[in-house]
C-alpha positions as CSV (number, residue, x, y, z in Angstrom):
1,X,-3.3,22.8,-23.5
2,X,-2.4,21.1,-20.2
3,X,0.2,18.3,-21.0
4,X,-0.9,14.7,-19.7
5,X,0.6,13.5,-16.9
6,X,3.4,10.7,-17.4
7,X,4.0,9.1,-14.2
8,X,8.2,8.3,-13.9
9,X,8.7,6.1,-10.6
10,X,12.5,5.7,-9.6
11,X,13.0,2.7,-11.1
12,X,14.3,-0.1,-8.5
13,X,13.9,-2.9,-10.5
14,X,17.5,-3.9,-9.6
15,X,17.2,-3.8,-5.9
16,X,17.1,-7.3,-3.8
17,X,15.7,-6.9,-0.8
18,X,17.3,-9.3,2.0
19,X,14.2,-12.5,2.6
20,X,14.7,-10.6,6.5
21,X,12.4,-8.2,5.3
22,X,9.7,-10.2,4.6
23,X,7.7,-9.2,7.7
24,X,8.5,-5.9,7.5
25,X,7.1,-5.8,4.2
26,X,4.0,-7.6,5.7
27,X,3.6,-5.2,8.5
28,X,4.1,-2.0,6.0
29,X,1.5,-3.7,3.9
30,X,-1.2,-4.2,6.8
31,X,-0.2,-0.6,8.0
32,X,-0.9,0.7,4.4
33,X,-3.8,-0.6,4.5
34,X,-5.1,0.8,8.0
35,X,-4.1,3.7,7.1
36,X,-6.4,4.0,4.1
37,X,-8.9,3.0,5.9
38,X,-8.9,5.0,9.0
39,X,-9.4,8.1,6.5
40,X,-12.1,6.7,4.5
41,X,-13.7,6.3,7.5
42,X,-13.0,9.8,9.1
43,X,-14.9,11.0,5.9
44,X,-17.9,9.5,6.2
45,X,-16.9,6.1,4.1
46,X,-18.6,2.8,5.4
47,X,-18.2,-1.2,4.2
48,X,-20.6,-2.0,1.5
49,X,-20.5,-5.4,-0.5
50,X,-19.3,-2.9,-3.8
51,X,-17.6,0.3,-4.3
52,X,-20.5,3.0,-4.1
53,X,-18.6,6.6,-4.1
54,X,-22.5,8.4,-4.0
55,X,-23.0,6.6,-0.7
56,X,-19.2,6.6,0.1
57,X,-19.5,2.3,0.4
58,X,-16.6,0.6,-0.2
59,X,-15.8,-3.6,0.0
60,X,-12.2,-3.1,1.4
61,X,-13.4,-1.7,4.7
62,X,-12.7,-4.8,6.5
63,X,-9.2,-6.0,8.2
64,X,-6.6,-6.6,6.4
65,X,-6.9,-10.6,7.0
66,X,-10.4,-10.7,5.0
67,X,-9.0,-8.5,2.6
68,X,-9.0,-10.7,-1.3
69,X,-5.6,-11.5,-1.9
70,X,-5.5,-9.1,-4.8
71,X,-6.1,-6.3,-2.5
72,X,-3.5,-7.4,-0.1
73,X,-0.7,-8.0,-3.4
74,X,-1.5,-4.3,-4.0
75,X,-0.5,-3.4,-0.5
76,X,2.4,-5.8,-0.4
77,X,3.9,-3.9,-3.4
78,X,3.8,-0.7,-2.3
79,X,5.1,-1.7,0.7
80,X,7.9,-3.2,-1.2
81,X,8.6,-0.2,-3.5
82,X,9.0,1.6,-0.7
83,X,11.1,0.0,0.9
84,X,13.3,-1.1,-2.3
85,X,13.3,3.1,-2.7
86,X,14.6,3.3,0.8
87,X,17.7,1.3,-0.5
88,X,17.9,2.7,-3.4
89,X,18.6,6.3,-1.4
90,X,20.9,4.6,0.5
91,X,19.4,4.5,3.0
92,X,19.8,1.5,6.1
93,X,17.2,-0.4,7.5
94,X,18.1,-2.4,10.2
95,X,16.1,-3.5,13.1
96,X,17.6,-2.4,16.8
């Protein structure tokens, strides 16, 4: 018997991220969001007012601006786990 799958995500809890990354997380965020988009769309997905995986329909196909703010928090925290993992590496992010 397949054992279940336990998900176990670096934890970076402890990382502050300098407030100077604010719009970087904002830009990840939109970019996340295109992203997903742009390949729902190249298979076959179009807006619908609700999620319809039959007739690949799906509310979030619209810019990120008209997104619901609960959509856009999702995208703002992956965007900020990322980049809180990116530290965490130690890595530097800087902008030139």
């Amino acid at each position: 018997m397949k054992q279940p799958y336990i998900p176990q995500p670096i934890d970076v809890s402890r990382i502050e991220l300098p407030a100077a990354l604010a719009p970087l997380t904002e830009a990840l965020a939109r970019n996340v969001h295109e992203v997903w988009a742009a390949t729902r769309i190249a298979q076959g997905w179009r807006f619908g007012p609700e999620r319809n995986d039959a007739r690949k329909e799906h509310p979030c196909l619209i810019p990120y601006e008209e997104l619901p703010e609960e959509e856009r928090t999702y995208d703002r925290q992956t965007a900020l786990e990322t980049l809180k993992l990116i530290e965490h590496l130690g890595f530097e992010i800087r902008k030139r």
